[in-house]
VEXLUMMAR-676748 format. One line per field, with one value per residue (C-alpha): residue number from 1; x, z, y. Coordinates in steps of 0.001 Angstrom, whole numbers, plus 500000, padded with zeros to 6 digits. Layout:
<recs>
pos = [NUM; ...]
xx = [X; ...]
zz = [Z; ...]
yy = [Y; ...]
</recs>
This chain:
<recs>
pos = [1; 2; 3; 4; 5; 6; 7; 8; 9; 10; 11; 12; 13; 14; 15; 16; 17; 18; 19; 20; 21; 22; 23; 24; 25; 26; 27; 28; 29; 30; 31; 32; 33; 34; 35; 36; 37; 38; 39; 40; 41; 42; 43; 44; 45; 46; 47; 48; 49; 50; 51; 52; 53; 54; 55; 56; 57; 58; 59; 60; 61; 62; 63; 64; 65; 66; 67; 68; 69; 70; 71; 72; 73; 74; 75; 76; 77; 78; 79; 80; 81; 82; 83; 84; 85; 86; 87; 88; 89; 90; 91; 92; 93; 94; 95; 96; 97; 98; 99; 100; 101; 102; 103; 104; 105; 106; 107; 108; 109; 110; 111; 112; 113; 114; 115; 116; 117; 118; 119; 120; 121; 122; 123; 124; 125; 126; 127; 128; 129; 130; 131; 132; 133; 134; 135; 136; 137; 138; 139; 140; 141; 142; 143; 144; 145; 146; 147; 148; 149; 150; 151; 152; 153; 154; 155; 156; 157; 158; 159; 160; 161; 162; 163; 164; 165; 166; 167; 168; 169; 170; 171; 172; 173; 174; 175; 176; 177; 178; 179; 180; 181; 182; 183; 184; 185; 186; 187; 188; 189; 190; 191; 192; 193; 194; 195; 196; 197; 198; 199; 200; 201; 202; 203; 204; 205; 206; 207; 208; 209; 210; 211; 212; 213; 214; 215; 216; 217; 218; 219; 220; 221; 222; 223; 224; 225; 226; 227; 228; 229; 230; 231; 232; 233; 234; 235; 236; 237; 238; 239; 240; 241; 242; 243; 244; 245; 246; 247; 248; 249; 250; 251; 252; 253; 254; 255; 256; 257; 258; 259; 260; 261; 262; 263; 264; 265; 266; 267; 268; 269; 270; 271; 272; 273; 274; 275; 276; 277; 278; 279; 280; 281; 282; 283; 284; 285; 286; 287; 288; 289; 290; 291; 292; 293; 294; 295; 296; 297; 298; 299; 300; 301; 302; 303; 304; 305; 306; 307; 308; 309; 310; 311; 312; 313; 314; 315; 316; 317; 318; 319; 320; 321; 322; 323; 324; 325; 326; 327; 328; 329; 330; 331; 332; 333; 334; 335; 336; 337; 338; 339; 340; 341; 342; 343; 344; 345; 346; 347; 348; 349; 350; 351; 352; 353; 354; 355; 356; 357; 358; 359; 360; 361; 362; 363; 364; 365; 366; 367; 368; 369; 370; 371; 372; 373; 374; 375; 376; 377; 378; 379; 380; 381; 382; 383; 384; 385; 386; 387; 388; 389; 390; 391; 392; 393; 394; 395; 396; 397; 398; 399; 400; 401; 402; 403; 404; 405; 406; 407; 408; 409; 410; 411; 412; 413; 414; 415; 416; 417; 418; 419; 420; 421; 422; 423; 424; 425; 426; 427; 428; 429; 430; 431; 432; 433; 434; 435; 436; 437; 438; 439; 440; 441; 442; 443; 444; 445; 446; 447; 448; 449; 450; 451; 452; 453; 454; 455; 456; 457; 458; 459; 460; 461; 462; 463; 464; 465; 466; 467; 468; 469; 470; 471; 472; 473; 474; 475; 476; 477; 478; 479; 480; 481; 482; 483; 484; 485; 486; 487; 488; 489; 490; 491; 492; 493; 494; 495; 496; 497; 498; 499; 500; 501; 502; 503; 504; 505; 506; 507; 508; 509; 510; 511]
xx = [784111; 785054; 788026; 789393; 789777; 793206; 794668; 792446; 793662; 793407; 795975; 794538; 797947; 798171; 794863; 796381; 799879; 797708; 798657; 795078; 795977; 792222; 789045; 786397; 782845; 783757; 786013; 789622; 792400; 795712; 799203; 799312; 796649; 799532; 800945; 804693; 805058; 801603; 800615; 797682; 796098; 795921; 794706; 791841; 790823; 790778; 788237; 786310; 786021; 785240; 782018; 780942; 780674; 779027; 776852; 775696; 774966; 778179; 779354; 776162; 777524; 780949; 779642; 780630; 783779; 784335; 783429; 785906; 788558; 788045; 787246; 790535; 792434; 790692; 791302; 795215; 795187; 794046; 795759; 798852; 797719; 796895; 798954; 802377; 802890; 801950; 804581; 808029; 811382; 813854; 817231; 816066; 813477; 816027; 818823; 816194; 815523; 819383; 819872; 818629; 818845; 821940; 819908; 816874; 815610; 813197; 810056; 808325; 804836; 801515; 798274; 795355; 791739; 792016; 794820; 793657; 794048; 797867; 798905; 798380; 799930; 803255; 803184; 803317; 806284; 808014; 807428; 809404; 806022; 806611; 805759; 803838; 801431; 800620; 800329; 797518; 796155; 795488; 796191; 793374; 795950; 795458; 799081; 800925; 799540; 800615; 804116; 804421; 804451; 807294; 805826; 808603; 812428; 811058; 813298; 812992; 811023; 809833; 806006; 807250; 804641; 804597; 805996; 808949; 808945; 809019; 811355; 813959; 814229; 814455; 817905; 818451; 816683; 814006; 809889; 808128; 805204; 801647; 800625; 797569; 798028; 795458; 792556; 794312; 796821; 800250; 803208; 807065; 810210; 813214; 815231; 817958; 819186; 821038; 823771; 823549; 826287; 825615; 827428; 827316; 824582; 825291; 825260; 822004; 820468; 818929; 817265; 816564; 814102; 812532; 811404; 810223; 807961; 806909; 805369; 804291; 802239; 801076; 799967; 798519; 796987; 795136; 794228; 791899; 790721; 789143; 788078; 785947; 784505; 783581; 781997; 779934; 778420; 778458; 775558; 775623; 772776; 773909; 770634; 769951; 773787; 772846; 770007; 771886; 774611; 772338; 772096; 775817; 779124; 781814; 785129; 787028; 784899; 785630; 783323; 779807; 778109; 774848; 771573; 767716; 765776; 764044; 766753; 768502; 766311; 767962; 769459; 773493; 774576; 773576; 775709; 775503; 775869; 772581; 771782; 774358; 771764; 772351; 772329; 775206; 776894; 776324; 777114; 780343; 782063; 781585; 783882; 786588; 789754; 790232; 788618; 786838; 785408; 782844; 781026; 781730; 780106; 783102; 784464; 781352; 781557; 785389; 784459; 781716; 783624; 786387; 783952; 782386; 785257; 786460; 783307; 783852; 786974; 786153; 783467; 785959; 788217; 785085; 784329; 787968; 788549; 790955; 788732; 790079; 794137; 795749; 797249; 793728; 791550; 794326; 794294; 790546; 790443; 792751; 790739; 787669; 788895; 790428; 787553; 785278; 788103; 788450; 784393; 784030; 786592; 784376; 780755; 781716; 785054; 784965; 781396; 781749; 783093; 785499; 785435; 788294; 789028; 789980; 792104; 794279; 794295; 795627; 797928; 799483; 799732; 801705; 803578; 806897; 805756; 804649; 808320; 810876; 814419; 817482; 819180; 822855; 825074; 827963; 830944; 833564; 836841; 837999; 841343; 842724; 846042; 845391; 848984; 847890; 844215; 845672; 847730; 845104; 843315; 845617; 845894; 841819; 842598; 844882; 842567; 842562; 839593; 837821; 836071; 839292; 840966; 838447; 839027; 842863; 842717; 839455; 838540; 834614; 832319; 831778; 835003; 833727; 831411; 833509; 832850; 829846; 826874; 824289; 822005; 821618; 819595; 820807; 819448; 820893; 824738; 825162; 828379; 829228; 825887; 826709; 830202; 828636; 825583; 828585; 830113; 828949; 828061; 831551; 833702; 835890; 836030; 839050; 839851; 838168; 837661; 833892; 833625; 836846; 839076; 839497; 839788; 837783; 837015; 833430; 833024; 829487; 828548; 825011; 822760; 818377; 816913; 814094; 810833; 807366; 805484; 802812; 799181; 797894; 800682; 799993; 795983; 795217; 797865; 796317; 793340; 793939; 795937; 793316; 791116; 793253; 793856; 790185; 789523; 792155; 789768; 786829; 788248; 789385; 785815; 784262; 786726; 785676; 782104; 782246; 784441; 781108; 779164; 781583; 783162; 787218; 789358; 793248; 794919; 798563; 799664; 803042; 803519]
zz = [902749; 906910; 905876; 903841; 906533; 907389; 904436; 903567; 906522; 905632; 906711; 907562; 908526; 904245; 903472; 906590; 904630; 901591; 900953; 900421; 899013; 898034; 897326; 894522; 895211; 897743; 895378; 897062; 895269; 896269; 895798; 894000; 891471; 889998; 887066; 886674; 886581; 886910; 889246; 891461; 889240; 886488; 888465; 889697; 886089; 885256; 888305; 887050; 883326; 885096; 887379; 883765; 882538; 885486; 884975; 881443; 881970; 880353; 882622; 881503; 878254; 879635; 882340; 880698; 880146; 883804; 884792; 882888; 884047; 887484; 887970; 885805; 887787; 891370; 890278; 889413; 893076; 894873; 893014; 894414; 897616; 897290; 895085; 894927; 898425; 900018; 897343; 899331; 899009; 901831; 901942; 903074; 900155; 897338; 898618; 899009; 894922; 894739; 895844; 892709; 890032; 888389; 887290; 884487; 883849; 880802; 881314; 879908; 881702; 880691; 882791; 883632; 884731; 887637; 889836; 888264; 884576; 886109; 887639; 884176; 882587; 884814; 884578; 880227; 880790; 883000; 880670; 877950; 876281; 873852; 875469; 872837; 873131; 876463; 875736; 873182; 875422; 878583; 878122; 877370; 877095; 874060; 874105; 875411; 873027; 870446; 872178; 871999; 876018; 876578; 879534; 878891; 880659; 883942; 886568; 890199; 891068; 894514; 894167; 892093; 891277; 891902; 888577; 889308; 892596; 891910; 888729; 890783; 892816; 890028; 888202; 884517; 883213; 885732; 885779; 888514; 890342; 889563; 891697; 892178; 889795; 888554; 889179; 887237; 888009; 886219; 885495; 884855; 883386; 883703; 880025; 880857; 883531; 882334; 884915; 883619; 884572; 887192; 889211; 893094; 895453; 895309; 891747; 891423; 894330; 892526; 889598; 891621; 894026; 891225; 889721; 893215; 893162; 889751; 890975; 894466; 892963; 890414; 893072; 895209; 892087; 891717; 895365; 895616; 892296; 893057; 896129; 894524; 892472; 895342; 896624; 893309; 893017; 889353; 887770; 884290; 881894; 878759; 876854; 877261; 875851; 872939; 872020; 871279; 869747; 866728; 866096; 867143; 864028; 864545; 865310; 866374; 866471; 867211; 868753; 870384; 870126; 869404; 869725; 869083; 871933; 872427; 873014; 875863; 879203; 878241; 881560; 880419; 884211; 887873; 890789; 894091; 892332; 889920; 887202; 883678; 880876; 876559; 877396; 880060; 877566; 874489; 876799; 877919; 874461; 873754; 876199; 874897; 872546; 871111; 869023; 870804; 870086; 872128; 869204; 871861; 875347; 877240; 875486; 876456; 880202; 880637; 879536; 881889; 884763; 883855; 884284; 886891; 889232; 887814; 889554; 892850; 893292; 892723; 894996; 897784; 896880; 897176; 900396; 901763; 900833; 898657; 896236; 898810; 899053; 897392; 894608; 893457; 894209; 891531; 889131; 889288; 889442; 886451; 883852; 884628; 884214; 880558; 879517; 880159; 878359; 875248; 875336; 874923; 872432; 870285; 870791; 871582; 868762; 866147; 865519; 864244; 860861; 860836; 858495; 855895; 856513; 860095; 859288; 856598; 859438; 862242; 859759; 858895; 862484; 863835; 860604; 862523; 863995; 860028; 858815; 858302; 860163; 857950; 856852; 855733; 854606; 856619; 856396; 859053; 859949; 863570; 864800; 868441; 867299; 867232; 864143; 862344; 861704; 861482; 858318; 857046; 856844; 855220; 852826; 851818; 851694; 848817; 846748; 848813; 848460; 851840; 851602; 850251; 853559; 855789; 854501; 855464; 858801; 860240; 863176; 863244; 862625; 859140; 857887; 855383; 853872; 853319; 856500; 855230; 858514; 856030; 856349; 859556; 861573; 864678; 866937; 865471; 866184; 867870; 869022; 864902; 864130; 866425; 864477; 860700; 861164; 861220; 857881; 854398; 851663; 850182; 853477; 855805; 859624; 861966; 863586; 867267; 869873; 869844; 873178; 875153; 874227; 870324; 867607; 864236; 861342; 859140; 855735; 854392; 851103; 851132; 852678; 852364; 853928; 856297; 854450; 855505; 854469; 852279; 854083; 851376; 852748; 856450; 856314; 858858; 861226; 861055; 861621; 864804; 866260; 865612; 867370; 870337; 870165; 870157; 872825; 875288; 874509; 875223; 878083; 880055; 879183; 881365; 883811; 884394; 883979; 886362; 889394; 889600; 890659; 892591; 896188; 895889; 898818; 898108; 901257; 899780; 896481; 896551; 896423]
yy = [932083; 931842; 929497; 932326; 934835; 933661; 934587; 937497; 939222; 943042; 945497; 948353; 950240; 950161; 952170; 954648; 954945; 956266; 960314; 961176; 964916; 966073; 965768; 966640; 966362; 963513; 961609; 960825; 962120; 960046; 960733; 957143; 958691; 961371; 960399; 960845; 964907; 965551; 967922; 968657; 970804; 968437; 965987; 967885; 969001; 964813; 964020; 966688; 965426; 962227; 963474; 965459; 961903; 961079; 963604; 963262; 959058; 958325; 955867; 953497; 953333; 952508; 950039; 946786; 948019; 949716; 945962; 944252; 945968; 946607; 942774; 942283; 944238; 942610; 939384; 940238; 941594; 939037; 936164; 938263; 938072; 934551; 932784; 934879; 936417; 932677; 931100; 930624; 928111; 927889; 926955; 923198; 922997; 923932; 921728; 918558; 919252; 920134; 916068; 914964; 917508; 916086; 912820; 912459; 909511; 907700; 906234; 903887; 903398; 901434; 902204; 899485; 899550; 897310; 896070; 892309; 893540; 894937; 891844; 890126; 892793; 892967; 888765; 889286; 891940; 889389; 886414; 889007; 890312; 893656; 896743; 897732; 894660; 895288; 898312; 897599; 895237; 896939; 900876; 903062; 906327; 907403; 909610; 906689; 904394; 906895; 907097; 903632; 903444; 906462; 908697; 911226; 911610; 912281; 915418; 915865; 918195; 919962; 918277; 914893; 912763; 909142; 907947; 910498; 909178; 905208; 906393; 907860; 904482; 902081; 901028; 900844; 898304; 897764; 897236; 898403; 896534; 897774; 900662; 903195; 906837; 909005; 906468; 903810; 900923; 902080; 899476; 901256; 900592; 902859; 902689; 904992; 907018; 910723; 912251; 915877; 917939; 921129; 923166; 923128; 924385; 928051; 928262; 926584; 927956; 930567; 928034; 925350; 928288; 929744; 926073; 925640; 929350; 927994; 924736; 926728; 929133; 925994; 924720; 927345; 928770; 925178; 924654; 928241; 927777; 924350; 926110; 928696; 926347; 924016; 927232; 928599; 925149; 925292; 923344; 923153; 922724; 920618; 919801; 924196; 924452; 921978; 923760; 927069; 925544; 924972; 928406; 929282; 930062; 927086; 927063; 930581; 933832; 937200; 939080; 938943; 935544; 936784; 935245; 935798; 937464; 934471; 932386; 935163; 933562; 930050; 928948; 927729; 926921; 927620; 928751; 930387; 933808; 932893; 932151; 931659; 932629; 933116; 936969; 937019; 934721; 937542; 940142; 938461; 937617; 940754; 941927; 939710; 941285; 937544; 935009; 932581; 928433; 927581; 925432; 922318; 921544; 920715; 924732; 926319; 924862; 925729; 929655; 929581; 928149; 930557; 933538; 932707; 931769; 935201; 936745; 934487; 935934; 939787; 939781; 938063; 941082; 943305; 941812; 942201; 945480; 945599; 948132; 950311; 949157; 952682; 950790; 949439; 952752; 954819; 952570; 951669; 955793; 956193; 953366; 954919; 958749; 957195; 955138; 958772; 960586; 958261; 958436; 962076; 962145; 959719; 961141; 964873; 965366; 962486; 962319; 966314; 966123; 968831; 971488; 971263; 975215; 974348; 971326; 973549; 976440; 974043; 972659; 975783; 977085; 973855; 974085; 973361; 970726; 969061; 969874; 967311; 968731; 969566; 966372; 965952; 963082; 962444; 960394; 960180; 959222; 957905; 957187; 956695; 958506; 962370; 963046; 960386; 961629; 965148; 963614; 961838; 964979; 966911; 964566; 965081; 968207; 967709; 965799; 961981; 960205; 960438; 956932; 955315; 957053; 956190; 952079; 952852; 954535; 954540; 952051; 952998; 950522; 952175; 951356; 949090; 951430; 954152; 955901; 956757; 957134; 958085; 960856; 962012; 964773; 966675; 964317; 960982; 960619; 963478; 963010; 963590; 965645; 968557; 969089; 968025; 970576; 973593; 972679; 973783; 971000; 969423; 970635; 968513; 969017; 969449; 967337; 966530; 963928; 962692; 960825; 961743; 959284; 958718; 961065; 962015; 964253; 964270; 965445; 966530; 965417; 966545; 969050; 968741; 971764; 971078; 971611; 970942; 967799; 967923; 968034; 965360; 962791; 963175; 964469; 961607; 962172; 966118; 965181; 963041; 966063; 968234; 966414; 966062; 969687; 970263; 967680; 969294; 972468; 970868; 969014; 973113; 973851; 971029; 971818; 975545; 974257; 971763; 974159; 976161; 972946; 970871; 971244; 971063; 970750; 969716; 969348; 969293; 971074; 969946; 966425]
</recs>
């Protein structure tokens, strides 16, 4: 953990910069914690809904969830800190890239166990031996065999490998000598060589740097990950992983693995944080939004890893404070104040079956908010010469077809249709809407400019007066606002309740 000190190096100056504005019962209230137009007040009344849940034990109901995303969220942080903020490309690093990003070139490679197998190999593709016979001789790459030798059309790159590297070297036409890649002795030919077209430094500057942040943070991302790994000491337990596997549903699964009691002190894998047993394993998938497979060994072992290097890393944020960085602390604040509010919505609201009196009453005292707005069919006319519309008009007026007109003259995108915009509320096309909602069914407008700069009329052919929606079609969507309506309720109840029993000090009201 000492080598990590260097970059874990905590600002303190950031926790100072915090705008702690209050506190209830000890917990820190932040200016980051406000929501957008939220005020103090509000704010308070949220804590205190939160140390209610606190109070009646419902945080140990909501503890597996509180751990999933606080780790999430840790995790997020500190590969930030890590793997983003250390990522970097400077003006010498893009135009080194820049060099050779006009070329691509094809690969053919074939890969040997020992440099004696490559010599033979490299004398058969000198002698004119078929690629593909080598290739069946000596390669033990499955996807190249399948490829029929092609490694791929190979870029420059800021990290190229060695293939890229020998590749870039070679002319058209030309077989490498065997050299040392990926624990095996590799043997390339260069097929064709691309000149792709580009344009000059400053116009690539900006592609060529983020392909280099890309393969930085690639990189970065790899290096502290095999370092966490190297510091877990993850041992794991095959035969034990075997045995549950009998008993385990194959291929994708959503949901909880679950297993028989006995089966839950099975060890899966050791590490410095303890031991992996079938119960953390239930407990974890359970946690999980998407299906899993873990019906194979080498599955099961990458989902351990993956949790477990999870863990290594929240701790290390634990340990370096960055629980405390204001960004973290609000939004650790504001998951846990949701998860308590979503939780007394479900075992304090929606486990009461409400009374079908109430719903009707509720309904019929937000009635406005159940009816469906006035509604009118509008067609309209735009032109950018003011006479001509004014002619047009009259010309309705006399008995002219207002659809064939609109065909003729108009230049609105609805031209084609007649000038028909359909029907239409206040709120949708306002620009026409606020003229359209003044006419009676079957009239024509004057004429007036819309936006400032072009000219219309509209003509109603259509008026359906608002009128409330039936409370069979929309019972459900009743229902959930009555139970927000009676959770808000709830909610200034345990807010007066818990002012009595809690200490509040706010030290700014307006932030």
């Amino acid at each position: 953990m000492r080598r990590f000190a260097p970059i874990f190096v905590f600002i303190f100056s950031i926790l100072l910069n915090a705008q702690v504005i209050g506190y209830v019962d000890g917990i820190k209230l932040t200016k980051q914690m406000l929501r957008p137009k939220e005020t103090v007040d509000e704010l308070v009344n949220e804590v205190l809904m939160y140390l209610y849940g606190i109070e009646k034990g419902y945080l140990d109901s909501l503890s597996d969830k509180i751990w999933t995303k606080e780790r999430n969220l840790l995790v997020y942080y500190t590969y930030n800190r890590l793997v983003v903020d250390n990522a970097s490309a400077n003006e010498g690093e893009i135009f080194s890239v820049y060099r050779h990003f006009d070329k691509s070139v094809s690969v053919y490679a074939v890969d040997c166990k020992s440099f004696k197998d490559a010599l033979k190999a490299y004398r058969e593709i000198m002698s004119g031996a078929k690629w593909a016979d080598i290739l069946n001789r000596y390669s033990s790459n499955v996807r190249l065999r399948k490829k029929g030798g092609f490694y791929g059309e190979v870029k420059w790159s800021y990290t190229p490998d060695r293939i890229t590297r020998m590749a870039f070297k070679m002319d058209e036409g030309e077989v490498s000598l065997p050299f040392r890649f990926k624990g095996a002795w590799y043997i390339i030919k260069v097929t064709k060589i691309k000149d792709n077209e580009i344009g000059d430094f400053q116009q690539e500057k900006t592609r060529i740097k983020n392909l280099i942040l890309r393969q930085k943070k690639a990189k970065n991302n790899s290096k502290y990950w095999n370092y966490m790994k190297y510091l877990l000491n993850i041992k794991f337990n095959e035969d034990n992983m075997k045995k549950i596997m009998k008993v385990m549903p194959r291929g994708r699964h959503m949901g909880a693995y679950v297993f028989p009691d006995s089966l839950w002190d099975i060890v899966l894998a050791t590490s410095t944080l303890g031991k992996f047993t079938v119960k953390e394993l239930q407990r974890r998938t359970g946690l999980v939004d998407k299906p899993l497979n873990l019906s194979r060994i080498n599955d099961m072992k990458r989902y351990i890893e993956w949790e477990l290097v999870l863990d290594g890393f929240t701790i290390l944020a634990r340990n370096k404070g960055y629980n405390r960085v204001p960004s973290v602390y609000s939004r650790m604040m504001r998951d846990r104040i949701g998860l308590v509010r979503g939780y007394i919505k479900t075992v304090e609201i929606k486990s009461q079956k409400i009374p079908e009196d109430s719903l009707i009453d509720f309904y019929y005292e937000h009635i406005e908010d159940y009816t469906e707005p006035e509604r009118r069919r509008v067609y309209v006319i735009v032109n950018s010469d003011k006479e001509k519309l004014s002619n047009v008009r009259r010309r309705i007026l006399r008995g002219a077809d207002f659809s064939e007109m609109a065909k003729k003259y108009s230049i609105h995108l609805t031209r084609n249709k007649g000038g028909e915009l359909g029907w239409i509320t206040k709120n949708r096309f306002p620009e026409f809407a606020k003229v359209a909602f003044k006419l009676k069914n079957g009239q024509v407008s004057d004429v007036f400019s819309p936006d400032g700069k072009s000219w219309a009329i509209v003509y109603v052919n259509g008026i359906q007066e608002a009128r409330p929606m039936p409370l069979g079609k929309i019972k459900r969507r009743v229902e959930r606002e009555y139970e927000e309506y009676l959770l808000e309720k709830r909610l200034k109840e345990i807010s007066e309740e818990m002012k009595k029993k809690v200490k509040i000090k706010i030290l700014k009201e307006d932030v």
